[in-house]
C-alpha positions in Angstrom: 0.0 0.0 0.0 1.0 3.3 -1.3 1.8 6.0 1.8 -1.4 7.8 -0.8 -3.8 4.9 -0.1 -2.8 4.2 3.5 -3.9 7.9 4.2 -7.0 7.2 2.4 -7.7 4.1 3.6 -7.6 6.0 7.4 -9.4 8.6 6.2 -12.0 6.5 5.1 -12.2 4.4 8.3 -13.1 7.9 11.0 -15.4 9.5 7.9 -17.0 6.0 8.4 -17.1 5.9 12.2 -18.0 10.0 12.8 -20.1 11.1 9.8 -23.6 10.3 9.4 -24.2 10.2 5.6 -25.4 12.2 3.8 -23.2 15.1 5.4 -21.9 18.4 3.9 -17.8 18.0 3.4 -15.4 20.9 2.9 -12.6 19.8 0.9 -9.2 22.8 1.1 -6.5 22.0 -1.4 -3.3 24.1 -1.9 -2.4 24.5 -5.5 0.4 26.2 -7.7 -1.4 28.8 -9.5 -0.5 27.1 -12.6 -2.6 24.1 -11.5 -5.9 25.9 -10.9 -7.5 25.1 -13.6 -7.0 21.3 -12.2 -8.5 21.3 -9.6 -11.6 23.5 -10.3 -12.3 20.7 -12.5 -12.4 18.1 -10.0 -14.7 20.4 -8.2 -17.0 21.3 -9.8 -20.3 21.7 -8.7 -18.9 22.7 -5.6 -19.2 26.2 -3.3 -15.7 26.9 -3.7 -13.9 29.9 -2.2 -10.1 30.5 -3.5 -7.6 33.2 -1.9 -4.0 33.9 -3.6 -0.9 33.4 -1.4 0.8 36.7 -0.9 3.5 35.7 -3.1 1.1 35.0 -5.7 2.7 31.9 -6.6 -0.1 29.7 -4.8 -3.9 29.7 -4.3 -6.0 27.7 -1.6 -9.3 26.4 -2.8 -12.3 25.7 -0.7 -15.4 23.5 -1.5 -18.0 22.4 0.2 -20.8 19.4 -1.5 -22.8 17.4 -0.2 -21.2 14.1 -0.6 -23.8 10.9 -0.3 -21.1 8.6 1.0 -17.2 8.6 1.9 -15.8 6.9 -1.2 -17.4 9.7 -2.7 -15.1 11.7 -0.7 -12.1 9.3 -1.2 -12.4 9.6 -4.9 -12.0 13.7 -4.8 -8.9 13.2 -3.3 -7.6 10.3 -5.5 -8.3 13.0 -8.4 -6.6 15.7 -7.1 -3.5 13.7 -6.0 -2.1 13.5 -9.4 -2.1 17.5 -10.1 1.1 18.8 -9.3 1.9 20.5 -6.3 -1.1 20.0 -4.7 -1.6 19.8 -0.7 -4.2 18.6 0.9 -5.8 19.8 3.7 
């Protein structure tokens, strides 16, 4: 198991044991600006609120959804994994 799908994997177990679905989620990503396009793909549909860093060289993105079940909310983050320079918050 990837270090990726072991943080998942745990992720997935508390959502399971805390949240009663279905629940609202707020997903924050960090994102080189170049890479904003990205991952306002992978949300959209989302309410999503994005602030510049003060160096201008990042941006922090904000969504919140309604998600009906956590591997719906495993599979954002499996997206957004592969964009470059993206942390997860």
């Amino acid at each position: 198991m990837t270090p990726l799908e072991d943080r998942l994997f745990k992720l997935k177990l508390v959502l399971d044991e805390t949240v009663k679905f279905p629940s609202e989620y707020l997903f924050k990503f960090i994102v080189p600006l170049s890479e904003i396009h990205q991952i306002l793909f992978i949300m959209q549909g989302m309410e999503i609120e994005q602030k510049a860093s003060s160096n201008g060289k990042y941006i922090s993105v904000s969504g919140k959804i309604m998600m009906q079940k956590s591997e719906d909310i495993i599979k954002v983050y499996e997206q957004a994994s592969v964009i470059k320079g993206i942390i997860s918050l």
